[in-house]
Legacy VTK file of the C-alpha trace (Angstrom):
# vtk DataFile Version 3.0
C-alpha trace
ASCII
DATASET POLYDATA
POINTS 112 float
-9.436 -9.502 -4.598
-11.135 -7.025 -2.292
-9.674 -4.547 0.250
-10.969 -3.045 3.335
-9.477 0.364 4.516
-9.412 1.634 8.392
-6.501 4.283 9.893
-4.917 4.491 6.620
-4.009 1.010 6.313
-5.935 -1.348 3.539
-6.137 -5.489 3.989
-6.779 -7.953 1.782
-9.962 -9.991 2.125
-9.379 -13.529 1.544
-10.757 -17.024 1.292
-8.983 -20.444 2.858
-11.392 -23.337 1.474
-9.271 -25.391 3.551
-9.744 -23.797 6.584
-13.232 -22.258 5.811
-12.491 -18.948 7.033
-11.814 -15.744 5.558
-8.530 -14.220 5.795
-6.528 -11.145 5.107
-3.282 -9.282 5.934
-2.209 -5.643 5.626
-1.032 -4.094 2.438
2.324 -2.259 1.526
3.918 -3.567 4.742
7.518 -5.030 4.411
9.048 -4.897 7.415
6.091 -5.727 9.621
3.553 -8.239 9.212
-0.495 -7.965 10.587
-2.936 -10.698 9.869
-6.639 -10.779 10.792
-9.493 -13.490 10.518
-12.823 -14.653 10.599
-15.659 -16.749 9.874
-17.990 -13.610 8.224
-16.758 -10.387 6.799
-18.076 -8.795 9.626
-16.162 -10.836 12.197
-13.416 -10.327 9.852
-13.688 -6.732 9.692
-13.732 -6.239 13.283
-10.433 -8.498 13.607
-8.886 -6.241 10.795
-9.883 -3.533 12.911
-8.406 -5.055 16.301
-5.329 -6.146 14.572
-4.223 -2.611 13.046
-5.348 -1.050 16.867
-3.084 -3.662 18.415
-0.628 -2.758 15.972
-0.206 0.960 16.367
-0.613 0.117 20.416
2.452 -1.540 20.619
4.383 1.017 18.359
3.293 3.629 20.650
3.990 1.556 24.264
7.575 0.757 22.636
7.903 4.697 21.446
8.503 3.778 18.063
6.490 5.357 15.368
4.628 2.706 13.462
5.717 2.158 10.010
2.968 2.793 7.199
2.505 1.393 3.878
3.725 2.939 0.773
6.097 5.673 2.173
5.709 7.460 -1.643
9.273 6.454 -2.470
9.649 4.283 -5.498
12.970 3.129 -7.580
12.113 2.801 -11.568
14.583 1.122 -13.349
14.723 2.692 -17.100
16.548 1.769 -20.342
19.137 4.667 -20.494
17.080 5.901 -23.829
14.115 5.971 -21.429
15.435 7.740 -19.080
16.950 10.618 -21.669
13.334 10.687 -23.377
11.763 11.396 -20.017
14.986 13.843 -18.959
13.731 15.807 -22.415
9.966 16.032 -21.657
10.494 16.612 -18.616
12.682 19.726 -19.184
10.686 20.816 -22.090
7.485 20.999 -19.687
10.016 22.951 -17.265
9.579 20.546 -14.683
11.567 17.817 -12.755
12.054 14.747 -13.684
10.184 13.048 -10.661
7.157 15.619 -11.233
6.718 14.123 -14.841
6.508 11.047 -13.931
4.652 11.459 -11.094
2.265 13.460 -14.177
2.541 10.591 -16.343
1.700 7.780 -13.778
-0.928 9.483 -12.045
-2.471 10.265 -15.971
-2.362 6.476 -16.725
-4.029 6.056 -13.610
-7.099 8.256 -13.894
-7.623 6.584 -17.217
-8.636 3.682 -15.519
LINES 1 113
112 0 1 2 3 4 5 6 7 8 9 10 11 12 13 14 15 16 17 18 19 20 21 22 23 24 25 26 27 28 29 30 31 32 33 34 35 36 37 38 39 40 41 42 43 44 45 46 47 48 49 50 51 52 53 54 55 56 57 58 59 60 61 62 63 64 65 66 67 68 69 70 71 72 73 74 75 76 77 78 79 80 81 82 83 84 85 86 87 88 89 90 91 92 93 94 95 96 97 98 99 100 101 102 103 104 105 106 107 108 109 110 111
């Protein structure tokens, strides 16, 4: 799958052979939804484009602020052995147990 990126928001780039039109909808978003369209990825870009402007419009005519994707929070569920074993580490590098595995994640990550 392929993303586009604009105002800190990325959207999906996809492919209806039913409808013969590309596709796409914003990433990360749970509570609100915004979909975009067209018939080249140009005409789809500038939809993308339209549809996040639109977006943050009405947030800002209705005074609310406009929600963004991944807010940075994230629940891990561990085993409790898991969770002592990264408890350890993470006290033995003198650092909290979110900073290791934000060390650890972003690590795996960069491997990539």
């Amino acid at each position: 799958m392929r993303y586009m990126k604009y105002k800190g928001y990325t959207g999906s780039v996809d492919y209806s052979e039913e409808d013969n039109c590309l596709h796409g909808r914003v990433q990360g978003m749970v509570k609100d939804c915004i979909t975009y369209e067209g018939s080249t990825i140009d005409e789809l870009a500038e939809d993308f484009h339209d549809a996040v402007d639109d977006y943050l419009n009405m947030c800002h005519e209705k005074g609310i602020p406009p929600r963004r994707p991944y807010s940075g929070t994230v629940n891990v569920r561990l085993s409790p052995d898991v969770h002592y074993r990264v408890a350890m580490m993470a006290k033995e590098k003198g650092i909290t147990i979110n900073a290791f595995i934000r060390y650890a994640v972003t690590k795996e990550l960069d491997a990539l």
